[in-house]
C-alpha positions as CSV (number, residue, x, y, z in Angstrom):
1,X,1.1,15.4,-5.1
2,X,-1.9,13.1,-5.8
3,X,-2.3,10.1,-3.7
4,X,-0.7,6.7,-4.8
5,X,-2.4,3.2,-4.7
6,X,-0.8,-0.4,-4.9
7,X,-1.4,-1.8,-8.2
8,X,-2.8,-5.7,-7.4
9,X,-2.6,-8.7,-9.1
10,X,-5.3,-11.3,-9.5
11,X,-4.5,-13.0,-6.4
12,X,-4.9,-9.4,-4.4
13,X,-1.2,-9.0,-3.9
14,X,0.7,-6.0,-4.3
15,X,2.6,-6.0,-7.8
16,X,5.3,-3.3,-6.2
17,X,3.7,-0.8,-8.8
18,X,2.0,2.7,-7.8
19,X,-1.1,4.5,-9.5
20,X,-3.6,6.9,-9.2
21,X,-7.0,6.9,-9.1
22,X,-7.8,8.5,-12.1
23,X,-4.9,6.4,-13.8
24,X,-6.3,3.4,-12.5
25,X,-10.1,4.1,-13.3
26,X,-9.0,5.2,-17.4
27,X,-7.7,1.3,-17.8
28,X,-9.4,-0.5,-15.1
29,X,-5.7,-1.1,-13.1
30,X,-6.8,-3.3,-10.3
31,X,-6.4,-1.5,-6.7
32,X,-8.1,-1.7,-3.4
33,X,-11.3,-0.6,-1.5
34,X,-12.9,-0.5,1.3
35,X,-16.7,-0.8,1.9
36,X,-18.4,-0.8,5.5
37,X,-22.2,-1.3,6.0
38,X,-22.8,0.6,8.9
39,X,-26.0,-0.3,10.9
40,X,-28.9,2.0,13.0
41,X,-30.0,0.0,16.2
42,X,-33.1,-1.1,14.6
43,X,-30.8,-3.0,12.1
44,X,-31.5,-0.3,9.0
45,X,-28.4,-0.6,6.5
46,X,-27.1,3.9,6.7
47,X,-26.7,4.5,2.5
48,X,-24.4,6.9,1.5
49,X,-25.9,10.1,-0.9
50,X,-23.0,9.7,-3.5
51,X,-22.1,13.2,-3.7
52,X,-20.5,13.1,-6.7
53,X,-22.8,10.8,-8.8
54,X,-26.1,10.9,-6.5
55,X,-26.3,7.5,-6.3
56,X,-26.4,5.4,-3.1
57,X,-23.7,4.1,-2.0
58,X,-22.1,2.3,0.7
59,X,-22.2,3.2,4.2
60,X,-18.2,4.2,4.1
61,X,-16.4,3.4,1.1
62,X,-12.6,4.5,-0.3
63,X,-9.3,3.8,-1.7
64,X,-6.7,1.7,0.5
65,X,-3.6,4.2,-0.1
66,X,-0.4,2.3,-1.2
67,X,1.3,0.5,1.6
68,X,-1.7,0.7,3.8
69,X,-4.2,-2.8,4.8
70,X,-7.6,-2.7,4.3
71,X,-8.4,-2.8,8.2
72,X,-6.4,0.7,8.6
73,X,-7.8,1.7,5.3
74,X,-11.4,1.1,7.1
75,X,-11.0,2.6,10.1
76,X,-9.4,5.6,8.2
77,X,-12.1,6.2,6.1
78,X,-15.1,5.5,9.0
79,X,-13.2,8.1,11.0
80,X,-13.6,10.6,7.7
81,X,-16.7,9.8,6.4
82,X,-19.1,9.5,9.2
83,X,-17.2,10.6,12.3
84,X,-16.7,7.2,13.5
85,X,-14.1,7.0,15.9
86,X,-13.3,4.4,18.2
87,X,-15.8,2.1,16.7
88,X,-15.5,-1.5,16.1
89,X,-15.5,-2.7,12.3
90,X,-16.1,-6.7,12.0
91,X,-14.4,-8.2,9.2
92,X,-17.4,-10.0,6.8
93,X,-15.2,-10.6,3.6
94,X,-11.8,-9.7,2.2
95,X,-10.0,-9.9,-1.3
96,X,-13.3,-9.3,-3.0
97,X,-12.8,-8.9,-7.2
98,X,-15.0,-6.2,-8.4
99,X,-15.8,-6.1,-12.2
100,X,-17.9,-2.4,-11.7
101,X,-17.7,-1.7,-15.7
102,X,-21.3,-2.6,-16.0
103,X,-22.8,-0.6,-19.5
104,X,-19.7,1.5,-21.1
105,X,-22.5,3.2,-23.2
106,X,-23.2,5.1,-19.6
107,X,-20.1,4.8,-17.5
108,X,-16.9,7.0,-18.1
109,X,-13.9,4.7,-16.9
110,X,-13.4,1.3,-16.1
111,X,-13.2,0.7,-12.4
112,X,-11.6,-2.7,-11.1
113,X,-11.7,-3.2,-7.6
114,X,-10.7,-5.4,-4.7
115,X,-12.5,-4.8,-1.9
116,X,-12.4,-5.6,1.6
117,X,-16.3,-5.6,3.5
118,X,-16.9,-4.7,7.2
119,X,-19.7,-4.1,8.9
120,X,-20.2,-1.5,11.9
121,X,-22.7,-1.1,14.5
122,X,-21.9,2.5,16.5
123,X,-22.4,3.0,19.6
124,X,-25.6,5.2,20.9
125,X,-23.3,8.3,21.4
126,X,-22.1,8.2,18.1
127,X,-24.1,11.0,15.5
128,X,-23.1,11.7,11.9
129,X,-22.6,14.9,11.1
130,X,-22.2,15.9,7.2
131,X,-18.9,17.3,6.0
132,X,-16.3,17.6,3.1
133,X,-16.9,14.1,2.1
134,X,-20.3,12.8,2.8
135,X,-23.0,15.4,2.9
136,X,-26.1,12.4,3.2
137,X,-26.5,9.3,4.9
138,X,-30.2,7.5,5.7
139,X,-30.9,4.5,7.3
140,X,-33.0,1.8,5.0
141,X,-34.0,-1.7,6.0
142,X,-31.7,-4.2,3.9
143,X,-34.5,-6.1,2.5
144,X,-35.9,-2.3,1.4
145,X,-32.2,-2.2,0.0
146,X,-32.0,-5.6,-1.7
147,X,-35.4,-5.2,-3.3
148,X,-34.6,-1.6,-4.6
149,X,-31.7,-3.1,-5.9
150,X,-33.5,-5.1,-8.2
151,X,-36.2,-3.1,-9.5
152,X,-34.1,-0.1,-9.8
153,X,-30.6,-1.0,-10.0
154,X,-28.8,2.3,-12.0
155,X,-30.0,4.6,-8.4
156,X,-26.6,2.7,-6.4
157,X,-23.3,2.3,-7.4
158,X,-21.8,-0.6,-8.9
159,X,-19.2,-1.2,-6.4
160,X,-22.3,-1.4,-3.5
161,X,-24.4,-3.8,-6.5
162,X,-21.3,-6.1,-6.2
163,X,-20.8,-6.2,-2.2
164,X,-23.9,-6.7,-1.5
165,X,-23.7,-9.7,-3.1
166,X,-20.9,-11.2,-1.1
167,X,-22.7,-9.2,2.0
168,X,-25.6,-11.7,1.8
169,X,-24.0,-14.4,0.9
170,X,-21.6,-14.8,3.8
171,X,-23.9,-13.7,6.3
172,X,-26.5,-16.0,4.9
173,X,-29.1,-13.6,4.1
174,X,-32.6,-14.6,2.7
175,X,-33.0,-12.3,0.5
176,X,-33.4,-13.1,-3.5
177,X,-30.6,-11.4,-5.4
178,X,-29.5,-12.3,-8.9
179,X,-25.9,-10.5,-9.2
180,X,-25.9,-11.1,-13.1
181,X,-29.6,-10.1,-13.9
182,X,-29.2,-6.7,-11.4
183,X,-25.7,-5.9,-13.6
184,X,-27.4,-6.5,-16.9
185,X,-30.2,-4.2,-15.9
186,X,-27.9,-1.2,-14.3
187,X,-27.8,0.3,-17.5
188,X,-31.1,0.5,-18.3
189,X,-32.4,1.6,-15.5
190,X,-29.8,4.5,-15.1
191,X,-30.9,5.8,-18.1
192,X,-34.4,6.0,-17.2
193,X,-33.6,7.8,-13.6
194,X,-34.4,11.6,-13.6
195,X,-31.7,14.1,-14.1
């Protein structure tokens, strides 16, 4: 049976209606995610090897299954991804609307997200170890991140483009980031990537 997710309305409350992923991601059905930027001791942002796409990608990032909250959701999919158990996750932003349907000439579906952000920083014991779900993770300083982000915006997802926006923002970050010039250029600069 394939997993179920809440549909949402606008106002990130559940409508009482059910829907797959792949249901959700043909028409852009607004559902839930989770995204947490996990952090080395140095401070260096761990990016996620997109298995299936190769892009880069959040730390930990998935679906909030239906009747589940995003912090469960998080600590779920920490525990999956990188092993993370018995970590604590730090609530940066909730009920985040996520447009990720940046050049239709290059994407296959329509993705339209909520999302909730956390951030983690594991303890020294703690050692990822790749598996079914995530096979890569390095550790890049954010500013490295940010800037790549600009110049080269089709080599991460479109979910971490939009997070990372809201990351900064609420944490206050320096960094220069113009959301709507980075999602205009995704396309582009997707194309151009090698194959």
């Amino acid at each position: 049976m394939p997993e179920l997710f809440d549909v949402v309305d606008e106002d990130d409350k559940p409508t009482g209606k059910l829907v797959t992923k792949q249901q959700a991601h043909a028409d852009g059905t607004l559902h839930r995610l989770v995204a947490v930027y996990v952090f080395d001791s140095d401070g260096k942002l761990f990016v996620q090897d997109h298995k299936a796409s190769g892009l880069w990608d959040h730390s930990v990032g998935g679906h909030v299954s239906a009747d589940e909250d995003y912090q469960t959701a998080a600590l779920r999919e920490a525990r999956e991804e990188l092993g993370l158990f018995d970590q604590v996750l730090v609530e940066v932003f909730s009920g985040l609307h996520s447009d990720e349907l940046f050049d239709p000439d290059v994407q296959n579906d329509f993705q339209m997200h909520y999302f909730s952000i956390y951030e983690c920083r594991p303890d020294a014991n703690w050692k990822f170890t790749p598996n079914d779900e995530v096979g890569r993770i390095f550790p890049v300083e954010l500013e490295i991140v940010v800037k790549q982000m600009r110049e080269t915006p089709g080599k991460f997802t479109p979910g971490l483009i939009n997070t990372m926006a809201k990351y900064l923002e609420v944490r206050g970050l320096p960094y220069p980031y113009d959301l709507a010039q980075v999602q205009a250029a995704w396309g582009s600069s997707y194309k151009s990537l090698p194959k």
